[in-house]
C-alpha angles and dihedrals in degrees: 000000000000125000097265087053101048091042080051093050093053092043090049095039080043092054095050090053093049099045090044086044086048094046088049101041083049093041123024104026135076084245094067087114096046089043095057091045091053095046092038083048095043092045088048095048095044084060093052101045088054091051092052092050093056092042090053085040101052086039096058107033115089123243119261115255116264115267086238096064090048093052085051101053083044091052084045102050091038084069107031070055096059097044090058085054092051098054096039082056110098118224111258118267116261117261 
């Protein structure tokens, strides 16, 4: 067994426990009601927290050029390009 399948084997074994441990703490204890707050609060949470990242992201982040401005510098450096190839170019030999 390599290292990714052993890492796999402890997440899955982790996740049955959790979920068994989950399923007994909702359904079977005296916490059930603080249980479903906490996971309600934390998944909730989690949703927020992702929204805020790609506001501040998208807030933050510049807009991309106009397609228009880049045509033009490729057009630009397409013939400063071919100049540079015009005046490397050696004159042809006499004939």
């Amino acid at each position: 067994m390599n290292k990714d399948q052993g890492i796999g084997a402890v997440l899955l074994l982790a996740s049955i426990i959790g979920v068994i441990l989950y399923s007994w703490l909702v359904f079977f204890s005296g916490w059930w009601e603080v249980i479903i707050k906490l996971t309600a609060f934390v998944a909730v949470g989690f949703v927020l927290f992702i929204l805020g990242w790609i506001g501040y992201t998208l807030a933050t982040t510049p807009p991309p050029k106009p397609i228009e401005e880049i045509e033009k510098e490729i057009e630009k450096e397409v013939k400063e390009t071919k100049e540079e190839a015009k005046e490397e170019t050696p004159p042809p030999p006499p004939t």
